[in-house]
mmCIF file of the N, C-alpha and C atoms, coordinates in Angstrom:
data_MODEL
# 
_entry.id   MODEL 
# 
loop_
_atom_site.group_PDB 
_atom_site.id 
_atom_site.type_symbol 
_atom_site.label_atom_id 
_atom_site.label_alt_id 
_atom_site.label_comp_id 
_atom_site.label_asym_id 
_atom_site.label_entity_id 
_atom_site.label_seq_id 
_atom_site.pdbx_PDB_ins_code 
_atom_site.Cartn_x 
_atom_site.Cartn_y 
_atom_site.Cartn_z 
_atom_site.occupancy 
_atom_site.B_iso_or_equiv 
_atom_site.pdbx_formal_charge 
_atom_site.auth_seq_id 
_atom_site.auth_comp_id 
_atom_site.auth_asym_id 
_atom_site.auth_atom_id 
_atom_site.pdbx_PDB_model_num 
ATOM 1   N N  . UNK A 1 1  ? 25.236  25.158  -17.652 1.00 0.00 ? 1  UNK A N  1 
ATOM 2   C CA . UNK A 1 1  ? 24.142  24.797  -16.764 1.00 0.00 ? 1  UNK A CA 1 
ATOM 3   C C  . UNK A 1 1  ? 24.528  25.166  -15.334 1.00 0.00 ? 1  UNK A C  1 
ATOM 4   N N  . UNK A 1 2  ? 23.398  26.014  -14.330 1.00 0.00 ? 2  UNK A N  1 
ATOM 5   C CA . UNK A 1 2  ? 24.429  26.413  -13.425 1.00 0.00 ? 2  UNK A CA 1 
ATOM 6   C C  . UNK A 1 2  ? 23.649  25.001  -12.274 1.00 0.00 ? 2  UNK A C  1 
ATOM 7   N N  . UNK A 1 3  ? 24.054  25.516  -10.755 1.00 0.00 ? 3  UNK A N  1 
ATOM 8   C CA . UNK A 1 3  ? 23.850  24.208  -10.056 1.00 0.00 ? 3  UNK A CA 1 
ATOM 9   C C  . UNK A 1 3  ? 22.826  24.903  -9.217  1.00 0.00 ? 3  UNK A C  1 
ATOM 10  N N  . UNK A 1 4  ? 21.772  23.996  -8.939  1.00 0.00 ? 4  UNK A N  1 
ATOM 11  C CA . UNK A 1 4  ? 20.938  24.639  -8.289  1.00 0.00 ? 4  UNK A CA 1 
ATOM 12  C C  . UNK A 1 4  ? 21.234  25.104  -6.301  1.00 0.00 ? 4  UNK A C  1 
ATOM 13  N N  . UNK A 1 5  ? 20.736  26.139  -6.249  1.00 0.00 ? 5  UNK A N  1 
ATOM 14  C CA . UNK A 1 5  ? 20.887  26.469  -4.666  1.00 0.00 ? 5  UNK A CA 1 
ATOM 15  C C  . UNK A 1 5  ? 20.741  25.158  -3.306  1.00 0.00 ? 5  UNK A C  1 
ATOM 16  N N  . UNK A 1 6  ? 21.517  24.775  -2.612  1.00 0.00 ? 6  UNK A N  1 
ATOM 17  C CA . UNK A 1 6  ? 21.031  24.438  -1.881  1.00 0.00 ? 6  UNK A CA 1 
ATOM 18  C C  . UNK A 1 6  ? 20.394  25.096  -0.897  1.00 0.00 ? 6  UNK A C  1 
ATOM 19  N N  . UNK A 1 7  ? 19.040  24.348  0.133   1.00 0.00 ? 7  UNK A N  1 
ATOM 20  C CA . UNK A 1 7  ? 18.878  24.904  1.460   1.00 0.00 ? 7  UNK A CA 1 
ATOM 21  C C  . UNK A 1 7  ? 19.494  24.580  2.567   1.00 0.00 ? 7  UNK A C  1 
ATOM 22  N N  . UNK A 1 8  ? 19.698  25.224  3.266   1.00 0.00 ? 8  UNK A N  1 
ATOM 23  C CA . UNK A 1 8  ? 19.661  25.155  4.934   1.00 0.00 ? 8  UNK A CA 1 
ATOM 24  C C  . UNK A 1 8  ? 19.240  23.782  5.492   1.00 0.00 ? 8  UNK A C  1 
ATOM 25  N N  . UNK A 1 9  ? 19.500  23.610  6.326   1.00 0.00 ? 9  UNK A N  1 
ATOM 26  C CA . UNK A 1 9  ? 18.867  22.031  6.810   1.00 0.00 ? 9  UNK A CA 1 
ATOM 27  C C  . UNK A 1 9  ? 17.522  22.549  7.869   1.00 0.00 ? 9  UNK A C  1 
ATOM 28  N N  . UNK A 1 10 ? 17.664  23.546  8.279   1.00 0.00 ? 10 UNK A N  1 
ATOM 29  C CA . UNK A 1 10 ? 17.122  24.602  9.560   1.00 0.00 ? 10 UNK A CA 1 
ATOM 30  C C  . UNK A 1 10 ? 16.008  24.746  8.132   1.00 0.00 ? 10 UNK A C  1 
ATOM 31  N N  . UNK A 1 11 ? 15.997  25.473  6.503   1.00 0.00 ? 11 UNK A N  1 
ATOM 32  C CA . UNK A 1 11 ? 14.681  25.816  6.033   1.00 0.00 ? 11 UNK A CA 1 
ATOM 33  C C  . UNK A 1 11 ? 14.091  24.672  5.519   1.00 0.00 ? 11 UNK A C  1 
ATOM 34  N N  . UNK A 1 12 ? 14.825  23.666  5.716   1.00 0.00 ? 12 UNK A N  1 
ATOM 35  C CA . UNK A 1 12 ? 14.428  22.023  4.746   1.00 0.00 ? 12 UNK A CA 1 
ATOM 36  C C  . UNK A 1 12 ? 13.504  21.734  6.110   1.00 0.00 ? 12 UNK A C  1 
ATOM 37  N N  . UNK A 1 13 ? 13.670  21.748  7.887   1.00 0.00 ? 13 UNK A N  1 
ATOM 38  C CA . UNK A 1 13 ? 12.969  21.473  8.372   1.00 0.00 ? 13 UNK A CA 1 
ATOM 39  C C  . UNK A 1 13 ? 11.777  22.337  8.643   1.00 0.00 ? 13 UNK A C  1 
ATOM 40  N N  . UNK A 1 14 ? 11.781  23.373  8.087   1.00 0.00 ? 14 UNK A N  1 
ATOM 41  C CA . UNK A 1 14 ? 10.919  24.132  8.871   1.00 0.00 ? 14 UNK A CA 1 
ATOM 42  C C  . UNK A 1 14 ? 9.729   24.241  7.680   1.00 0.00 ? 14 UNK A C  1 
ATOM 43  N N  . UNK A 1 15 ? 10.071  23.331  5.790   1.00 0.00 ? 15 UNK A N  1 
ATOM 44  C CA . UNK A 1 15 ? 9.342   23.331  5.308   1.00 0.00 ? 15 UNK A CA 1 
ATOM 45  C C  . UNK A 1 15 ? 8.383   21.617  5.543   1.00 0.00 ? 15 UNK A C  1 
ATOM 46  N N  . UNK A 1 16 ? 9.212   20.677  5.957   1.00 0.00 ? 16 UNK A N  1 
ATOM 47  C CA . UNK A 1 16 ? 8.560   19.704  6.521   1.00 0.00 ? 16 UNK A CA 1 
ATOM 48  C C  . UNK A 1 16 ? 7.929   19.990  7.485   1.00 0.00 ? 16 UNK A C  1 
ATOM 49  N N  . UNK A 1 17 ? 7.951   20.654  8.239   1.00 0.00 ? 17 UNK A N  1 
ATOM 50  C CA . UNK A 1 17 ? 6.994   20.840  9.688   1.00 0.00 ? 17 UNK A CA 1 
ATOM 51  C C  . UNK A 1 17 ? 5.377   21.641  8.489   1.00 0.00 ? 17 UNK A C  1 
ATOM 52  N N  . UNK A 1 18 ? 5.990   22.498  7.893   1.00 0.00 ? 18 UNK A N  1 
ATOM 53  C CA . UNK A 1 18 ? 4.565   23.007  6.921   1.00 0.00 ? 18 UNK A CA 1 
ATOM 54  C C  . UNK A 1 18 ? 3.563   22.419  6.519   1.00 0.00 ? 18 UNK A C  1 
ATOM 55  N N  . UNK A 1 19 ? 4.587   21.397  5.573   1.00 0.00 ? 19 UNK A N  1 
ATOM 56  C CA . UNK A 1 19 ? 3.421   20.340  4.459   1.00 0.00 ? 19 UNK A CA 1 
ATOM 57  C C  . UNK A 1 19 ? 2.766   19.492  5.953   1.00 0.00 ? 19 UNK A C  1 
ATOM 58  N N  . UNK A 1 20 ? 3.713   19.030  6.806   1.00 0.00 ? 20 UNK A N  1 
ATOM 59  C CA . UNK A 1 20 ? 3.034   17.825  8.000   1.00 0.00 ? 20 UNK A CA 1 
ATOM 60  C C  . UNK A 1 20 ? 1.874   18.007  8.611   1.00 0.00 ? 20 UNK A C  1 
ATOM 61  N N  . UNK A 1 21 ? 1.732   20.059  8.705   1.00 0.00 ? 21 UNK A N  1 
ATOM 62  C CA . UNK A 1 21 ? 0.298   20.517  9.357   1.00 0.00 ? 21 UNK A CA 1 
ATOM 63  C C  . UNK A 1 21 ? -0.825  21.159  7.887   1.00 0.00 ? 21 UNK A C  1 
ATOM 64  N N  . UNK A 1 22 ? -0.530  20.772  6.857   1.00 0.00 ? 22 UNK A N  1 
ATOM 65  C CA . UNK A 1 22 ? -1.746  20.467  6.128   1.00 0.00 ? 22 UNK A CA 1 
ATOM 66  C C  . UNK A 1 22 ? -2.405  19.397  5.942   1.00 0.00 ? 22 UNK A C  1 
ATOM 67  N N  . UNK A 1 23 ? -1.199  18.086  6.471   1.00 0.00 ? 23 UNK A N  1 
ATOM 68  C CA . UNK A 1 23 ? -2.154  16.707  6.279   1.00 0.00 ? 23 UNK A CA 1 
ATOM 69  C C  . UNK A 1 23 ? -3.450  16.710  6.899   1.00 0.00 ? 23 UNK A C  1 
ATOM 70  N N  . UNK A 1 24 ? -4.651  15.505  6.575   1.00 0.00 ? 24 UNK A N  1 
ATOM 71  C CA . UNK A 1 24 ? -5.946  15.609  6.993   1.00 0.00 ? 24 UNK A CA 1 
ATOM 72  C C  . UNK A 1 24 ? -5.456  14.514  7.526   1.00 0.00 ? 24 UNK A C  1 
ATOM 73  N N  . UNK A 1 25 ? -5.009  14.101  8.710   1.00 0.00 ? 25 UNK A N  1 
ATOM 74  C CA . UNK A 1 25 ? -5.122  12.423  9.662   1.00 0.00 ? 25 UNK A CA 1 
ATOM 75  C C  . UNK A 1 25 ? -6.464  12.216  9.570   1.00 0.00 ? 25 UNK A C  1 
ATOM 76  N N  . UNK A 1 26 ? -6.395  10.633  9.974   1.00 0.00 ? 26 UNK A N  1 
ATOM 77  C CA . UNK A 1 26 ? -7.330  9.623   9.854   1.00 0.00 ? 26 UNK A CA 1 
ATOM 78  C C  . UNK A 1 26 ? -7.566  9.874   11.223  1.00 0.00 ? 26 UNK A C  1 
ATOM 79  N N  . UNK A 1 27 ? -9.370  10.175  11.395  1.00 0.00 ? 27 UNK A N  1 
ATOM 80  C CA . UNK A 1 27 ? -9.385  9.534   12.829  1.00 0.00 ? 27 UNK A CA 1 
ATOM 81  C C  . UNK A 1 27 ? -9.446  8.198   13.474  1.00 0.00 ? 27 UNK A C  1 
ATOM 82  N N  . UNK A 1 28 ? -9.289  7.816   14.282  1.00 0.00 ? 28 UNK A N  1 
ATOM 83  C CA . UNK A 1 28 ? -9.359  6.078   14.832  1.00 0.00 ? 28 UNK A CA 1 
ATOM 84  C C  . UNK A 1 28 ? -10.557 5.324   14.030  1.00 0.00 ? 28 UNK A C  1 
ATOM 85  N N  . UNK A 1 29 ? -11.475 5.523   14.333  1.00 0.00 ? 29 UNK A N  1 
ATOM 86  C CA . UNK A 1 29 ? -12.323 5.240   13.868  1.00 0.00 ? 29 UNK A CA 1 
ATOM 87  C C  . UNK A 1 29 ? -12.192 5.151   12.280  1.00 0.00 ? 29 UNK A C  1 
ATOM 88  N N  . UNK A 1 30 ? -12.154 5.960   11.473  1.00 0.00 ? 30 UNK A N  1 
ATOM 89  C CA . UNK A 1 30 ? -11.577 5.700   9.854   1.00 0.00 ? 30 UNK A CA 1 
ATOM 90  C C  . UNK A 1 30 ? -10.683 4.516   9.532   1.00 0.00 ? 30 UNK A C  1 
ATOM 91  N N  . UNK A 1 31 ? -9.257  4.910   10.917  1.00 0.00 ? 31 UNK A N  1 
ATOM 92  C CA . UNK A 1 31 ? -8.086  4.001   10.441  1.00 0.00 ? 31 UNK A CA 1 
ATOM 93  C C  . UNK A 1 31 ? -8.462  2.656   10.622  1.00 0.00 ? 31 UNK A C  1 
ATOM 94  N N  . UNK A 1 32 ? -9.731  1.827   11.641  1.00 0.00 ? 32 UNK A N  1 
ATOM 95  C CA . UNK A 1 32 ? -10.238 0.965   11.758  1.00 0.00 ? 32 UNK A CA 1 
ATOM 96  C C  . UNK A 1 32 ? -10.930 0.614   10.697  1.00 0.00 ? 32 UNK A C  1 
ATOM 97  N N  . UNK A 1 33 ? -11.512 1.241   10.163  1.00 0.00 ? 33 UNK A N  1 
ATOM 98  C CA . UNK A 1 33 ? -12.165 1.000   9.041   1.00 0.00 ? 33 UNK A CA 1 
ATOM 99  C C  . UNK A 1 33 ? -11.411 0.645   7.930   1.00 0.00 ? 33 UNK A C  1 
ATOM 100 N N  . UNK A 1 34 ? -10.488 1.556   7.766   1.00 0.00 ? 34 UNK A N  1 
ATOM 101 C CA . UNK A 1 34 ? -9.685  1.589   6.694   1.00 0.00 ? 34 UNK A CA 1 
ATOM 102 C C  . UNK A 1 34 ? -8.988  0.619   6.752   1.00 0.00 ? 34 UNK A C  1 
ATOM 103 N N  . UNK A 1 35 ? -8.311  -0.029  8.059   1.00 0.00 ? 35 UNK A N  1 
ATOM 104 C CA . UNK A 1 35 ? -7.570  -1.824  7.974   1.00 0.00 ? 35 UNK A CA 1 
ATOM 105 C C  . UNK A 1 35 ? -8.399  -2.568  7.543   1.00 0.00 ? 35 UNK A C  1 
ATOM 106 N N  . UNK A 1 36 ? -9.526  -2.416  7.832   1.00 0.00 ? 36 UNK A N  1 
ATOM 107 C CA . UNK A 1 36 ? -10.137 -3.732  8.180   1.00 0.00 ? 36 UNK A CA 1 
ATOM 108 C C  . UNK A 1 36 ? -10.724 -3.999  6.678   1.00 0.00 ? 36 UNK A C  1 
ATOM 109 N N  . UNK A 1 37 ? -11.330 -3.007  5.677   1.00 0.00 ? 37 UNK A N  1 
ATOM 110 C CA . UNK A 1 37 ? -11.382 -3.157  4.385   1.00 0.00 ? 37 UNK A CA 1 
ATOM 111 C C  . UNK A 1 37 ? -10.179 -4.028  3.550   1.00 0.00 ? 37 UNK A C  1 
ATOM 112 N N  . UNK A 1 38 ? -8.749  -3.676  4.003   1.00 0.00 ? 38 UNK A N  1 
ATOM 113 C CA . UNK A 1 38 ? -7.650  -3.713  3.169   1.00 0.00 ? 38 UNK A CA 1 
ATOM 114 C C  . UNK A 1 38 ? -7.263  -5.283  3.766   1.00 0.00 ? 38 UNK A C  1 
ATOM 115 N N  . UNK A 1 39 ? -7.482  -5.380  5.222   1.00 0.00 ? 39 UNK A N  1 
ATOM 116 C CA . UNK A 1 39 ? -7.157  -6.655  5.321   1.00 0.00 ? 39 UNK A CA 1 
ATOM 117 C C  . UNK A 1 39 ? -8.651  -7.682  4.635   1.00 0.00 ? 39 UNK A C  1 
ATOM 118 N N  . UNK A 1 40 ? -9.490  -7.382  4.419   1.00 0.00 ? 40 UNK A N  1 
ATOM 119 C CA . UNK A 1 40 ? -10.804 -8.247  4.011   1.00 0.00 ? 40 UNK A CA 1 
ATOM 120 C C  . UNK A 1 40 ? -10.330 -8.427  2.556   1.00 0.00 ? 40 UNK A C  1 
ATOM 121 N N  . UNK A 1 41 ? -10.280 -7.557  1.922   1.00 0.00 ? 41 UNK A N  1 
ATOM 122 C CA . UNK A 1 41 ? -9.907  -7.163  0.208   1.00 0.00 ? 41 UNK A CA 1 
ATOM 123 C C  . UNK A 1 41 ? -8.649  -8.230  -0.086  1.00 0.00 ? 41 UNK A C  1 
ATOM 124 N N  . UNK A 1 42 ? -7.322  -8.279  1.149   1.00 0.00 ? 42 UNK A N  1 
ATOM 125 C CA . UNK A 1 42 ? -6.531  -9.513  1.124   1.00 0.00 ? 42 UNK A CA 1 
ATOM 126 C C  . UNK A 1 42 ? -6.641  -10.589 0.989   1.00 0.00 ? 42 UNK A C  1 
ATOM 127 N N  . UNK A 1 43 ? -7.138  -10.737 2.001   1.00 0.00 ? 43 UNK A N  1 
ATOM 128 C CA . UNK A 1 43 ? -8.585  -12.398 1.755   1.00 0.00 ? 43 UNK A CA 1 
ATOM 129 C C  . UNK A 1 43 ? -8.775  -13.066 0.764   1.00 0.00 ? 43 UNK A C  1 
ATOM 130 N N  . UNK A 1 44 ? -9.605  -11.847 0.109   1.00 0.00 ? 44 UNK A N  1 
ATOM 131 C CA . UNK A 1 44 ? -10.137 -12.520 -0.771  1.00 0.00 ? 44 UNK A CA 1 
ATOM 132 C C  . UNK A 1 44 ? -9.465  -12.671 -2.302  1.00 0.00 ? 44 UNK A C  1 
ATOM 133 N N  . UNK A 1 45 ? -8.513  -12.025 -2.381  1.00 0.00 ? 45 UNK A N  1 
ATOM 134 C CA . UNK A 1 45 ? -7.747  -11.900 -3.210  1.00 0.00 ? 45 UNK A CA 1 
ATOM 135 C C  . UNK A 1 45 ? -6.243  -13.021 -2.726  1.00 0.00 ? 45 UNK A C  1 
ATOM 136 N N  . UNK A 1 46 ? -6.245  -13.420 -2.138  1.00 0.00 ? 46 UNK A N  1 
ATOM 137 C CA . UNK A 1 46 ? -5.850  -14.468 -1.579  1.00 0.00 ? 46 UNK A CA 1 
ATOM 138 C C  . UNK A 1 46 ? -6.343  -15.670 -1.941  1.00 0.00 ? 46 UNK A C  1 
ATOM 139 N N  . UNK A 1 47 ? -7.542  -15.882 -1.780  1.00 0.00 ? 47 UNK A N  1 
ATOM 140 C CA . UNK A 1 47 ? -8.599  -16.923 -1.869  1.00 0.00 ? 47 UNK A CA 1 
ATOM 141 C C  . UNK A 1 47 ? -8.877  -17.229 -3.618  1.00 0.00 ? 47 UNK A C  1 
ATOM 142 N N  . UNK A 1 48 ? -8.870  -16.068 -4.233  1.00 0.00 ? 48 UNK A N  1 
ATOM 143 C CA . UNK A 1 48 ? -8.677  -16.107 -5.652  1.00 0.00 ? 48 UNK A CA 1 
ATOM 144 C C  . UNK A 1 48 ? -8.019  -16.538 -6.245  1.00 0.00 ? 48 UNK A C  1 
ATOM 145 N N  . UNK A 1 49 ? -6.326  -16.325 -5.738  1.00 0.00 ? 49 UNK A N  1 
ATOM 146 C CA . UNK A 1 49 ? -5.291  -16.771 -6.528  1.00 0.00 ? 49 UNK A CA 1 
ATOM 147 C C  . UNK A 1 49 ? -4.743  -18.361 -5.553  1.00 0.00 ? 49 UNK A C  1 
ATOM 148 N N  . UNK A 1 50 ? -5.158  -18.589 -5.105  1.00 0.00 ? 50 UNK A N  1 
ATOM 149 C CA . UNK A 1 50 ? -5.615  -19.967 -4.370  1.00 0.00 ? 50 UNK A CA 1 
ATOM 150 C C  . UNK A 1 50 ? -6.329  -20.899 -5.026  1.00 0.00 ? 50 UNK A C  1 
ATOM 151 N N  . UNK A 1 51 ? -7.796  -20.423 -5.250  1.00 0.00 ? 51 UNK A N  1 
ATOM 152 C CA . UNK A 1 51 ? -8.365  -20.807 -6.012  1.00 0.00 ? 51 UNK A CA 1 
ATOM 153 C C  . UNK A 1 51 ? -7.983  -21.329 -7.654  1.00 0.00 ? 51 UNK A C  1 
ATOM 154 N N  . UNK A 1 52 ? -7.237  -20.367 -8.108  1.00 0.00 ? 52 UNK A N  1 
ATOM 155 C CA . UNK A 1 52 ? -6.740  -20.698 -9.750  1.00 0.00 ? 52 UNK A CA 1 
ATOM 156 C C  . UNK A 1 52 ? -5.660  -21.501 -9.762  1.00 0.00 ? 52 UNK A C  1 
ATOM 157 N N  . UNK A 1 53 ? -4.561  -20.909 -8.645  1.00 0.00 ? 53 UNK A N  1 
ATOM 158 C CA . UNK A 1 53 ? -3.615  -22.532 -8.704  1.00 0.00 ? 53 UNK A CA 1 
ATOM 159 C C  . UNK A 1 53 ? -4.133  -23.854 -8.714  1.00 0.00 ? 53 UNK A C  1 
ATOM 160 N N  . UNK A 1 54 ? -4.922  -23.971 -7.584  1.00 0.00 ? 54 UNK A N  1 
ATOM 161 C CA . UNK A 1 54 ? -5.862  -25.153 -7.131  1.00 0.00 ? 54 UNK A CA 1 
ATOM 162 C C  . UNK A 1 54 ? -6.254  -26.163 -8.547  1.00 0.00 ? 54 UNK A C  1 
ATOM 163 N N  . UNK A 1 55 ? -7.103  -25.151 -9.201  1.00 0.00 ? 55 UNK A N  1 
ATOM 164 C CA . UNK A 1 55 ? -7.578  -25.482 -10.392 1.00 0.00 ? 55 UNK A CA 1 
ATOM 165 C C  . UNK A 1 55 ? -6.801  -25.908 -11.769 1.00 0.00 ? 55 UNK A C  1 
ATOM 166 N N  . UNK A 1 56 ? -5.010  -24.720 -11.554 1.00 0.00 ? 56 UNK A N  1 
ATOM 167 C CA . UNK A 1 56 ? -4.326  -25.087 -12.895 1.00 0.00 ? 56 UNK A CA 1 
ATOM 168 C C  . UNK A 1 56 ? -3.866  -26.296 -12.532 1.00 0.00 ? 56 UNK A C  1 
ATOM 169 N N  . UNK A 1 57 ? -3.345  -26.253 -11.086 1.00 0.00 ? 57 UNK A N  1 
ATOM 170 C CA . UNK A 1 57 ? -2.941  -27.911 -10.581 1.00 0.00 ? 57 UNK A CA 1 
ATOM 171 C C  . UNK A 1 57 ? -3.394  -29.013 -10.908 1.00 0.00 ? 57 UNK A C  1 
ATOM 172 N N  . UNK A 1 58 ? -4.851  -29.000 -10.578 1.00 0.00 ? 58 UNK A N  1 
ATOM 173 C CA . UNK A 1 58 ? -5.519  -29.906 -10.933 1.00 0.00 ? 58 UNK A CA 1 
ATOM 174 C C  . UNK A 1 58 ? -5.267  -30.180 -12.569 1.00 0.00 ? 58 UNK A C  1 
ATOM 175 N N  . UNK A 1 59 ? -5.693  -28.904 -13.352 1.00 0.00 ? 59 UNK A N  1 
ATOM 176 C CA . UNK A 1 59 ? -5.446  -29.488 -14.772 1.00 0.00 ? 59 UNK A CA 1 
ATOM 177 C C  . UNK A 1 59 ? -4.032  -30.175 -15.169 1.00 0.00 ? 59 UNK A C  1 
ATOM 178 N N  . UNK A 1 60 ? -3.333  -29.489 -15.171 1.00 0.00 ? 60 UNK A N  1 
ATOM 179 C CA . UNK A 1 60 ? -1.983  -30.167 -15.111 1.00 0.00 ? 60 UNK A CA 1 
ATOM 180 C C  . UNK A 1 60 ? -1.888  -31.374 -14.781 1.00 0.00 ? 60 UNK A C  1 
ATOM 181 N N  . UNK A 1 61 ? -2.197  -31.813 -13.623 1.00 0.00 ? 61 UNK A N  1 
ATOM 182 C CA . UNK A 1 61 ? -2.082  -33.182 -13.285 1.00 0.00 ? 61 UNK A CA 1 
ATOM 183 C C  . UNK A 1 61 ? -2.956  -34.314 -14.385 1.00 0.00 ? 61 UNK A C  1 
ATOM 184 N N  . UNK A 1 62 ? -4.127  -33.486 -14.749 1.00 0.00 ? 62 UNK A N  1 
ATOM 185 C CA . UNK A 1 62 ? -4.405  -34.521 -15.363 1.00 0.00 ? 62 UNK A CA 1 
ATOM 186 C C  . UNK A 1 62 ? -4.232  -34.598 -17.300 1.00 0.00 ? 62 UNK A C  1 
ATOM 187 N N  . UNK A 1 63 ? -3.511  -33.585 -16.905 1.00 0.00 ? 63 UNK A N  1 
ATOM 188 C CA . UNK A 1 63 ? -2.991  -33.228 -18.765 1.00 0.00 ? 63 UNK A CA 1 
ATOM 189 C C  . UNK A 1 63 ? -1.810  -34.428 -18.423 1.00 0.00 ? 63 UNK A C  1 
ATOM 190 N N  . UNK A 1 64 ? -1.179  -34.463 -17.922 1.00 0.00 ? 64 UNK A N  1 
ATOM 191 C CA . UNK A 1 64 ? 0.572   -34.771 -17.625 1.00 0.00 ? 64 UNK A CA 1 
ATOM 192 C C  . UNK A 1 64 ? 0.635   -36.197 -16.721 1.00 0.00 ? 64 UNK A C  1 
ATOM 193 N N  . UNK A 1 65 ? -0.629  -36.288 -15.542 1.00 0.00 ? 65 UNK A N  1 
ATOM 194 C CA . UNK A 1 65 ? -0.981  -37.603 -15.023 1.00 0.00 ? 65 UNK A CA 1 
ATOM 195 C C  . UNK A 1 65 ? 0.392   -37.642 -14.021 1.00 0.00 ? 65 UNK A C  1 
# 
């Protein structure tokens, strides 16, 4: 099995600089959007598993007293 080539550190950066200028950035406006979904979606998924403890608690307590 042979070992594969290494690169250069000079062609390792100059292929990161490549892929970095095909990304599509978020404009402000998106990235606002885009928190503000992910923090709402937290919430409530928060509020859910809140909710079911709440409820197993309750049962428990009154299975066990």
């Amino acid at each position: 099995m042979q070992r594969k080539k290494r690169t250069s550190p000079a062609l390792f950066y100059r292929q990161i600089v490549t892929e970095l200028r095909k990304v599509v950035w978020s404009t402000r406006s998106e990235l606002f959007t885009y928190t503000a979904v992910v923090i709402v979606f937290v919430l409530v998924i928060i509020g859910v598993v809140a909710a079911i403890d709440f409820g197993l608690s309750r049962a428990v307590q009154a299975v066990f007293g």
